[in-house]
Phi, psi and omega in degrees: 000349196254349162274319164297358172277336195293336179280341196053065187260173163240150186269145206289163193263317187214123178270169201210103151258164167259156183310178164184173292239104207274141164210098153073029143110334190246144177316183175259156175226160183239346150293326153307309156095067160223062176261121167253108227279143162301329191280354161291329179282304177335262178352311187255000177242320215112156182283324168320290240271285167316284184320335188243347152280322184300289215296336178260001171268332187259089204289167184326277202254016168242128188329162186223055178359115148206138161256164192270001165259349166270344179313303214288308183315326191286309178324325174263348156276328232260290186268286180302279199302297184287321202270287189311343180258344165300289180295339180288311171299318180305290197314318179315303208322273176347293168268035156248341189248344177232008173094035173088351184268150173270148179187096199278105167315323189074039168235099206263155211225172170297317176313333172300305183313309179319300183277003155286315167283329198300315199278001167277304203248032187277300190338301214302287199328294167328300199287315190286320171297318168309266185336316202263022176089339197283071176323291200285342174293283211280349161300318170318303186298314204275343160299339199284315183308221085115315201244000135326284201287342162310281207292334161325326210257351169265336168268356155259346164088004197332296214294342174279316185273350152320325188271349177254094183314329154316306187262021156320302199264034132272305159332301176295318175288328161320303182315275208287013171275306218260342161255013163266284156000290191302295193315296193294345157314288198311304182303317156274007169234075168242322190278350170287315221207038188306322159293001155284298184299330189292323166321299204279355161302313173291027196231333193245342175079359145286177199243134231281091149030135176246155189334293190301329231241338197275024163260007192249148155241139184098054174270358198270119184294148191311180191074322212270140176283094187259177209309121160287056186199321167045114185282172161276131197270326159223120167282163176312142178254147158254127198280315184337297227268325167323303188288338198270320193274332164299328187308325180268335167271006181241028200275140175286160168271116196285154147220159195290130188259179212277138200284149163091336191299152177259143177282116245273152180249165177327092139353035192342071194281145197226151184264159181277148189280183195243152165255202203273320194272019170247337175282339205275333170326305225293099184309151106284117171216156164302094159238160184249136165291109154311311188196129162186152212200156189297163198219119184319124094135061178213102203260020184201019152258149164247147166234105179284102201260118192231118152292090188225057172076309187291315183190163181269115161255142170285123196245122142325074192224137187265083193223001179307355189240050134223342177246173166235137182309292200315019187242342188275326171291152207108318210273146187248124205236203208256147192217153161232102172324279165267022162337108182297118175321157182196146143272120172249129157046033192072358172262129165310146166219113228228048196172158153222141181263146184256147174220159178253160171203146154233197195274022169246334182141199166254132179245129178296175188254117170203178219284355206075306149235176190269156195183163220290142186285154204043028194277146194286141166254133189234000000 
């Protein structure tokens, strides 16, 4: 702050940080060595790719997971499979049933409406969630546009109305729904994904939108000509190959140390200290596990349903490469109680279980005997 008063800046009213940034359930550490560096991420997705997960995965006020393995699923339901495939199939349709041109015939059916609003009335929805922070919200809405004009093209059918010399100006109008639906997706996720939008205007040979214009449908003039060249906007990831190639951009690097040099000692790091009534915050209480199971497209999350006297919470834990569900039921481990709730890996998580760890791995914590669920640790 005392350098903008030297400047006579006026100091900001409100600063905005984020919760925070989770690997496998645990802060990131560079003693643990699961730090994942941006220009690693960049290198192996793209920046787009990168840019749209960190904003849609990583909520306003809630802590945020990430791994190199939800990195990759999400780019490939998300980015490959809904956006990128949509445009490539319309753009295919297109210079295959009309030489690349567009053209609204106007011979329109009741399915079309469902997909004019949605993607007309994707903007309002988008700007009031964007003003109110909700990033990761209003990027959701503009997939919903994308993935609306997806399931359009299984319920018209192109490829059926193709085989009929009748149905060209249903065919054409199908076409041109489905790339007006894309533009105005694109327009709205352009300040997200700028170098993505910019492909794809050039690819349809238009011009980027303006707010008012991105509420409007049928703007694209008859004629127009899109690419017979069609870049891939994202490809399919293979997680093998995704994993082999981080292994080689994070493999440490050896270097030669200078002959005579002393060997540097160890670092102990130590947290700062505390006093007793800032650790008396913290609930400790004795819960018994109840039910658990592995957490869907997580090869390193657990989901606990644990009993800890007041009620059974759902619980997080990134511990799957040291535990198995079925050996933790049962088991009565150490709980942090009053934990502000977070989504891990798409699950509430209302709680933390304490484990211990060493150069073996992690061992749970428990009371020694058994003894009543929700009982206090002091």
């Amino acid at each position: 702050p005392i350098f903008l008063m030297s400047l006579d800046i006026p100091l900001p009213k409100t600063v905005f940080g984020h919760p925070w940034l989770l690997q496998d359930g645990g802060k990131m550490s560079k003693s643990k060595g699961n730090v994942i560096y941006a220009d690693d991420l960049v290198s192996v997705y793209g920046v787009d790719a990168v840019r749209y997960f960190l904003l849609s995965q990583m909520p306003y006020d809630n802590d945020g997971v990430i791994n190199w393995d939800i990195v990759t699923d999400t780019v490939n339901s998300d980015l490959a499979n809904v956006y990128g495939n949509l445009v490539s199939r319309t753009i295919a349709m297109t210079n295959k049933y009309f030489g690349g041109v567009l053209k609204n015939e106007k011979v329109n059916e009741p399915v079309d409406e469902e997909l004019i609003s949605v993607a007309t009335g994707a903007y309002k929805k988008v700007a009031a969630l964007t003003d109110g922070y909700r990033v990761a919200d209003a990027l959701a809405e503009v997939m919903n546009v994308f993935r609306r004009a997806n399931k359009y093209i299984d319920e018209t059918t192109p490829w059926i109305l193709a085989k009929d010399e009748a149905k060209k100006g249903r065919l054409a109008t199908v076409l041109y729904n489905l790339s007006e639906a894309i533009l105005i997706g694109t327009g709205l996720i352009a300040s997200f994904l700028p170098a993505t939008a910019e492909k794809v205007y050039k690819e349809f040979g238009v011009k980027e939108r303006t707010a008012d214009e991105l509420q409007k449908f049928g703007l694209i003039p008859d004629g127009t000509k899109v690419t017979d060249a069609p870049e891939i906007l994202f490809a399919r990831l293979d997680p093998k190959a995704i994993m082999e190639k981080v292994a080689e951009i994070t493999k440490p690097k050896t270097e030669e140390k200078p002959k005579n040099e002393e060997p540097k000692k160890e670092v102990v790091n130590m947290k700062p200290e505390i006093t007793i009534d800032e650790f008396d915050k913290i609930e400790l209480k004795i819960g018994k596990i109840l039910t658990a199971e592995k957490v869907e497209k997580s090869k390193k999350l657990l989901h606990f349903s644990v009993d800890t006297g007041d009620r059974v919470r759902s619980i997080v834990s990134g511990v799957a490469k040291f535990f198995t569900p079925e050996e933790m039921v049962g088991k009565e481990v150490v709980v942090v109680t009053n934990l502000k709730p977070a989504t891990l890996g798409g699950v509430l998580s209302e709680g933390m279980i304490l484990f211990g760890e060493d150069e073996n791995g992690l061992v749970t914590v428990n009371p020694g005997r058994e003894t009543t669920p929700g009982s206090t640790v002091c």
